[in-house]
C-alpha positions in Angstrom: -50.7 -0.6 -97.5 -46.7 -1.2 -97.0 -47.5 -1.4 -93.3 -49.7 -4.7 -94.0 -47.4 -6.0 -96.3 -45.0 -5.5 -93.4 -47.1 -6.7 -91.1 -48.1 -9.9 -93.5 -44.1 -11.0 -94.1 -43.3 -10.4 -90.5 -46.4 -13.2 -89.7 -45.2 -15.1 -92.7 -49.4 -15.4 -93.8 -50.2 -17.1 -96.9 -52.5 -14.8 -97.7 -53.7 -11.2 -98.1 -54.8 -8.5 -95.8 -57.1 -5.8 -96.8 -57.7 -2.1 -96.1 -61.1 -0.5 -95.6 -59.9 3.2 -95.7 -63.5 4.0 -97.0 -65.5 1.7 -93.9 -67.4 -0.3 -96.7 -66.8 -4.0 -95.3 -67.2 -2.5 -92.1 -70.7 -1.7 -92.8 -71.6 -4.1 -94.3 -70.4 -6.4 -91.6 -71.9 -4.4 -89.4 -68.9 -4.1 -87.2 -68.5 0.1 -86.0 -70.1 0.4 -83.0 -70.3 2.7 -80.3 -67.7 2.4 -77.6 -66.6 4.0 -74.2 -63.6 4.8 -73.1 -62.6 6.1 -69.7 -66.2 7.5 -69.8 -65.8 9.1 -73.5 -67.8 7.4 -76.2 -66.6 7.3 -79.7 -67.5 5.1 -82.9 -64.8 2.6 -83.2 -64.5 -1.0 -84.6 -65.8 -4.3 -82.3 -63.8 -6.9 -82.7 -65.5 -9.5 -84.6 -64.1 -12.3 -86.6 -66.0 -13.8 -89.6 -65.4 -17.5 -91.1 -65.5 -17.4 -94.6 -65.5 -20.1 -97.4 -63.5 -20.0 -100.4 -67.3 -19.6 -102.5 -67.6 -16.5 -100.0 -70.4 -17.4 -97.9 -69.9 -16.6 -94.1 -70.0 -19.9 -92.0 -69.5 -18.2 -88.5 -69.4 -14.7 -87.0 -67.8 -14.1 -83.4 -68.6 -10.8 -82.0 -66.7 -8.9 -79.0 -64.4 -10.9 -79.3 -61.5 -11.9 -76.3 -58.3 -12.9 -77.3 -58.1 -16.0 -75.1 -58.7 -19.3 -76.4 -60.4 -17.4 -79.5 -57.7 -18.4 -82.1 -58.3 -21.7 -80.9 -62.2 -21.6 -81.6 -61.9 -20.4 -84.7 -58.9 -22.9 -85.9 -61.6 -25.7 -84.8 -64.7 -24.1 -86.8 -62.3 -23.4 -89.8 -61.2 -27.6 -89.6 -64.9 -29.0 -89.2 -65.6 -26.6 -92.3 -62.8 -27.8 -94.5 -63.7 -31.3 -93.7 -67.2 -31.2 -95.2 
């Protein structure tokens, strides 16, 4: 956990991370998935991001996600959300 606190200051985020040591959130979002890699498969994590209101119901899902223009996406969903 010190490396997300790290990792938290050094992004100055107003909130906190969590650790899944034990996979439970990832299972139950459904998020380790078989991948390749240089023709090798292995279970590993899709990146996925999940929109979530402060009552804890799940607005939005993204699955394999790309980095480009996704912050963006997800900023907008987050804004039309709040303004409900």
């Amino acid at each position: 956990m010190k490396s997300h606190e790290r990792f938290k200051a050094k992004q100055e985020f107003p909130f906190e991370l969590i650790s899944d040591p034990e996979e439970e959130l990832c299972k139950l979002f459904d998020v380790i998935k078989l991948k390749k890699l240089y023709g090798k498969e292995h279970m590993g994590i899709e990146r996925s991001t999940f929109l979530i209101d402060k009552n804890g119901t799940l607005h939005k899902e993204w699955r394999k996600v790309r980095v480009k223009g996704h912050v963006d996406e997800v900023l907008e969903a987050a804004e039309q959300l709040n303004s409900l």
